[in-house]
N, C-alpha and C positions, 0 to 999 in steps of 0.2 A: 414520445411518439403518440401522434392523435387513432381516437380510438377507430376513425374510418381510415386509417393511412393505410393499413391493409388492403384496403377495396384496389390499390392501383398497384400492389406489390409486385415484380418480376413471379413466376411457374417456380423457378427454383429456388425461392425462397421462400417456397410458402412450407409450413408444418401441417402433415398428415395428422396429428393428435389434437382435439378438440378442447377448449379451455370455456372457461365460467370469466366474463366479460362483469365489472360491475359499474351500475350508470345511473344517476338520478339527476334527475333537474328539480332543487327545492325550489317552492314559492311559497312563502308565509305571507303573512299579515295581522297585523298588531289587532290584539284584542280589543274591540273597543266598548266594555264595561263589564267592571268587577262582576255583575249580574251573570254573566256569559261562563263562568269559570266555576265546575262543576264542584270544587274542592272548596273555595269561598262560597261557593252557597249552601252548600250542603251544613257548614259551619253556622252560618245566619241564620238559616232557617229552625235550627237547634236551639240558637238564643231567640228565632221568633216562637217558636213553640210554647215556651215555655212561660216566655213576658205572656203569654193571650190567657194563662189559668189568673193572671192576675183579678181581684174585685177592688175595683173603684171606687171610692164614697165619699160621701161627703160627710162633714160632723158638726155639729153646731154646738158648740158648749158642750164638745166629751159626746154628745149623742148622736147616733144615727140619720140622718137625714129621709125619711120614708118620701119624700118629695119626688119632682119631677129632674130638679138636677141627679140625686142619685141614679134615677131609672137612665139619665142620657149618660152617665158615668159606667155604669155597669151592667146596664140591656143591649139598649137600642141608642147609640150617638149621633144617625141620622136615619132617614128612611131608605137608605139601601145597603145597609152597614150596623151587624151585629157586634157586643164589644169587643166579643173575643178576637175576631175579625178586625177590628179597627186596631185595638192593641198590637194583635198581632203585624199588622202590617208597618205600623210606626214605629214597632221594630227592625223591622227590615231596613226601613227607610233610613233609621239610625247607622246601622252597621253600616250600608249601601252606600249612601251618599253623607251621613256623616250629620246630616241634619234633619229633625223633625217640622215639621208646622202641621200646626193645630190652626183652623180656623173657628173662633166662638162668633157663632151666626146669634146676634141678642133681638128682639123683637121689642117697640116701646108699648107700652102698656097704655090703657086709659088714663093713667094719673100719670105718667111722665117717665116711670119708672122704666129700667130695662129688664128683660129678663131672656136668659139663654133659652136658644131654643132646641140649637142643633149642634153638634161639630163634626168640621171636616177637616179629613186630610187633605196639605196643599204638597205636589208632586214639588219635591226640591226643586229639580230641574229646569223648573217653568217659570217658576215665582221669580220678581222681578223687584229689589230693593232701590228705593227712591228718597231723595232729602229736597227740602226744600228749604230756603234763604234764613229759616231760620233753626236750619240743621235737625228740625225733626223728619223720623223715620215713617217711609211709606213702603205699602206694599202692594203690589198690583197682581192678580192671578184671576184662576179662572174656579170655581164654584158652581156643580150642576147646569155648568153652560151658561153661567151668567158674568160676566166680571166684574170684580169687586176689588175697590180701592178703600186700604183700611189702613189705619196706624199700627203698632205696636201693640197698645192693648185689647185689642182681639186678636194677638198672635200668640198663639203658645209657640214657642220656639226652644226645644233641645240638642245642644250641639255639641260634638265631642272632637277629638284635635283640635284644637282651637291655637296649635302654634304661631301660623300667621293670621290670624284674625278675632280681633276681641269678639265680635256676635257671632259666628258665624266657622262651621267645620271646615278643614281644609281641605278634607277629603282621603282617601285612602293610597296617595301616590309614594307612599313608602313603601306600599309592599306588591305595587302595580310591577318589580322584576322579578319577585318569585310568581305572580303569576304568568308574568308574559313565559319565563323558561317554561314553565307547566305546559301553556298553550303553545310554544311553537313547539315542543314535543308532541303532543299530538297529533297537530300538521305535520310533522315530520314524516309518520307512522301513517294517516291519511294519503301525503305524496304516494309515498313507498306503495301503497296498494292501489294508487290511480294510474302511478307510470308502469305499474307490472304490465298492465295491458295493451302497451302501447307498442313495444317494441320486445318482443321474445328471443329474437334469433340473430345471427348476420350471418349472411350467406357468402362469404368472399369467394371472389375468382380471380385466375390471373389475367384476362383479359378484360379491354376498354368495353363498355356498354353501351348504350345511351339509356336515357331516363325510361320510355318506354318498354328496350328492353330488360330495366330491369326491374319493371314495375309487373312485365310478364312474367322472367323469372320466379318471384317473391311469391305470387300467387299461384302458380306451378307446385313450387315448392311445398309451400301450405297445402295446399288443396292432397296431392299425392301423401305426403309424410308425415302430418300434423294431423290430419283430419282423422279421427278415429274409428269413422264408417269406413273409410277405403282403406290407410295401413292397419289392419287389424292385430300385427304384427309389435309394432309397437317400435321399431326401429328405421332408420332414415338412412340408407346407401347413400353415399356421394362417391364420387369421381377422385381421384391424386388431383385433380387441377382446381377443388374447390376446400374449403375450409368452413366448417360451421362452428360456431359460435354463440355460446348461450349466454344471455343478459340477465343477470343477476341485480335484481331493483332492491339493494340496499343501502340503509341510511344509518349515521351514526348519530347514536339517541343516548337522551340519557339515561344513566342505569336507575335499577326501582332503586337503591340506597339516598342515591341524591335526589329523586324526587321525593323521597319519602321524607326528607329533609325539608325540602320547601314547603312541602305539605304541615309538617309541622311546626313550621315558621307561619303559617297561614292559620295554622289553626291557633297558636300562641297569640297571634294580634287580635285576635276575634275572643281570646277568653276560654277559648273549648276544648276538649283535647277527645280520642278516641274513643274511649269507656262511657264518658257523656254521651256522644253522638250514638253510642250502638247502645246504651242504655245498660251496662256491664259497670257502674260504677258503685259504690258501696255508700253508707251515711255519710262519712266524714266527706268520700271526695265530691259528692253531692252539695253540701256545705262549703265547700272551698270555694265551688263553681258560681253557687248563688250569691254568697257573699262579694266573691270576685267580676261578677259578670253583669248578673239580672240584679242584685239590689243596686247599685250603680246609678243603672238608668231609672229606677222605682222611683228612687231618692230627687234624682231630676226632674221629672213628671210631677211626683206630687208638689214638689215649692213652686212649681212654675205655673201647675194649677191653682193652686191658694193663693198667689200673689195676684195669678191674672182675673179669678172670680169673687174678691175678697176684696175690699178698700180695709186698709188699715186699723181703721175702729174696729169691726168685724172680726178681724185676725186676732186684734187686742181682746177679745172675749173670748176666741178660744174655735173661731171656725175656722176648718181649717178641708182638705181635701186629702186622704189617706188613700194609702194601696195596700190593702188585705191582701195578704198570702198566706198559705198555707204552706209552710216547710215542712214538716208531718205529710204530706200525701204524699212527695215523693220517697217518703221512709220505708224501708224493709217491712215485712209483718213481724218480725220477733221485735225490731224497735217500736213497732206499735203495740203490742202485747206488751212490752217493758213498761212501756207509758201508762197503758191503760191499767195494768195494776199500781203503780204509781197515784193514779189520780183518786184512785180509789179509797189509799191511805191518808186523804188530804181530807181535815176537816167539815168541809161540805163541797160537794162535787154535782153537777148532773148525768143522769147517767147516761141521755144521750151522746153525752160526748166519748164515753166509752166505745159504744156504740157504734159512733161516726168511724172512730179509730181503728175497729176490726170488720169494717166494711159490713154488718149488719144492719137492716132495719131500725128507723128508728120510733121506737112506743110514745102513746100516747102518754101527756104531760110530763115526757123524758125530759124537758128543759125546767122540770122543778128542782130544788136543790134540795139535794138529802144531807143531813148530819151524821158524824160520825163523833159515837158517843166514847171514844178513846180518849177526847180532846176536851179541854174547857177551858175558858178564858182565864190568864193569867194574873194572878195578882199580886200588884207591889209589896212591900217587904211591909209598909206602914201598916196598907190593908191585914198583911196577916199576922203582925205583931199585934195588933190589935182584937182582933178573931182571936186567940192564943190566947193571951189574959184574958178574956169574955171565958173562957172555957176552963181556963186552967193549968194550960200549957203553957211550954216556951216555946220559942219561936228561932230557931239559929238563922 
């Protein structure tokens, strides 16, 4: 029986005692990007965080680069974009969509030469892969409003899934159904408090209306019994010839166990799990994380950096483009006091780095190295059988 079939029922078949009616009309709609879905971002933005402490550099023969590639490595990558910020975001961009571009903006020099000047991130989304007859790769996109057609190598390009496609991510449509159940739950819950408002009551009678009157009824009704200025009472009289009926706007959702399920299936794809995210995790599980998650991508970046700013000879001497971290800052204090007397017992140490370790100031020419006179160089058996006879000893 439909839920208005009442409205036409015969007087003596109606029931004096009032019932709780339930009624909802869902409407969803597909999510349309991972970005939207509070549970996957919240998860990325954890792996963004944490890629942005990264330091970038360059090394020329084992050394430090003090140049200007390092500064656009680990400062400033272009003029509106700090590195933490760029890092950070080309994380995202990773997770998100699956794939990085880097653009290296190179300027030619007076004698011929090139030299980088800037890098930008190119929005996955946008960028537009191109071949031409003799099947090399192009790319077309857009650059502080300007558009730019470039090959390969000024693309840094990091990608991960890579099941259907050799260059290029597949994107994250594996785990696009635990989130759609996530999100039509929520529209579910959403509905449910849009249609509460729509329909409260039903007033049935046994007699035929017309639209009119019962669109005077309705408001009769409400205005007298509903309305909390005028029934101050709080209770609604009717007649044996009428039946009220209250609409109960519920839906059937899923329970927290199973979304907590998906949840964790979301957070599994992504590498992260809850104690990371709330920051409740201890050394080791800290360690599993980086190892499992953020060196990954490190590891990615820097070959693809080396490769793309490095010709061959160069690489062959030993330059190369590193990503300094520091596993130690996210360490406890008691495993940095473990450490820092540790270092202490090591033949020569700086004490700044002590220092760094217990989040202290650091003193002036603390990066000189001090001796510890526990220690002294070791010598072969030859060297002290021979020392030995020079003195008079033996020497086992």
């Amino acid at each position: 029986m439909g839920i208005f079939s009442g409205w036409f029922a015969k007087k003596n078949n109606l029931k004096k005692n009032n019932s709780v009616l339930t009624i909802q009309t869902p409407s969803f709609s597909n999510i349309s990007s991972v970005r939207d879905n509070d549970i996957f971002m919240s998860a990325v933005l954890c792996n963004a965080r944490h890629t942005s402490k990264v330091n970038v550099k360059a090394y020329y023969a084992d050394k430090v680069d003090d140049g200007k590639l390092t500064y656009l490595l680990s400062l400033r990558p272009n003029r509106i974009m700090s590195a933490a910020t760029f890092w950070e975001k080309a994380r995202i961009n990773y997770d998100c969509d699956t794939n990085v571009f880097i653009y290296l903006n190179k300027i030619k020099l007076p004698n011929g030469s090139f030299q980088l000047d800037s890098l930008w991130l190119i929005d996955p989304t946008s960028i537009q892969c191109l071949s031409d007859e003799n099947k090399n790769i192009w790319f077309r996109f857009w650059v502080d409003s300007v558009q730019v057609l470039c090959d390969d190598s000024q693309l840094v390009v990091i990608s991960k899934n890579l099941n259907k496609n050799e260059l290029f991510g597949a994107g994250n449509s594996c785990i696009n159904k635990a989130i759609q159940v996530i999100d039509t739950n929520y529209q579910g819950v959403e509905n449910a408090i849009k249609t509460s408002a729509y329909i409260r009551f039903i007033l049935q009678t046994a007699t035929l209306m017309s639209d009119d009157t019962k669109t005077q009824r309705a408001k009769k009704f409400s205005e007298a019994m509903l309305n909390a200025e005028i029934n101050q009472t709080g209770m609604a009289v009717i007649d044996g010839a009428e039946k009220l009926t209250q609409v109960d706007n519920k839906g059937d959702y899923v329970h927290f166990e199973e979304i907590k399920t998906f949840q964790e299936n979301i957070y599994k794809y992504l590498g992260v799990n809850e104690k990371i995210l709330k920051a409740e995790n201890n050394d080791n599980e800290w360690q599993a994380y980086y190892e499992s998650t953020i060196e990954p991508f490190l590891n990615k970046l820097s070959q693809e950096l080396t490769y793309k700013l490095f010709t061959k000879r160069e690489i062959g001497f030993g330059n190369e483009i590193r990503v300094d971290t520091n596993r130690i800052q996210n360490a406890s204090f008691d495993t940095r006091l473990k450490i820092s007397e540790r270092i202490q017992l090591l033949p020569k140490y700086a004490p700044n780095q002590v220092l760094k370790l217990l989040y202290l100031p650091e003193i002036e020419n603390g990066d000189d190295l001090y001796e510890n006179k526990n220690y002294q160089q070791a010598l072969d058996n030859s060297v002290k059988k021979k020392e030995g006879e020079e003195d008079g000893t033996k020497t086992n």
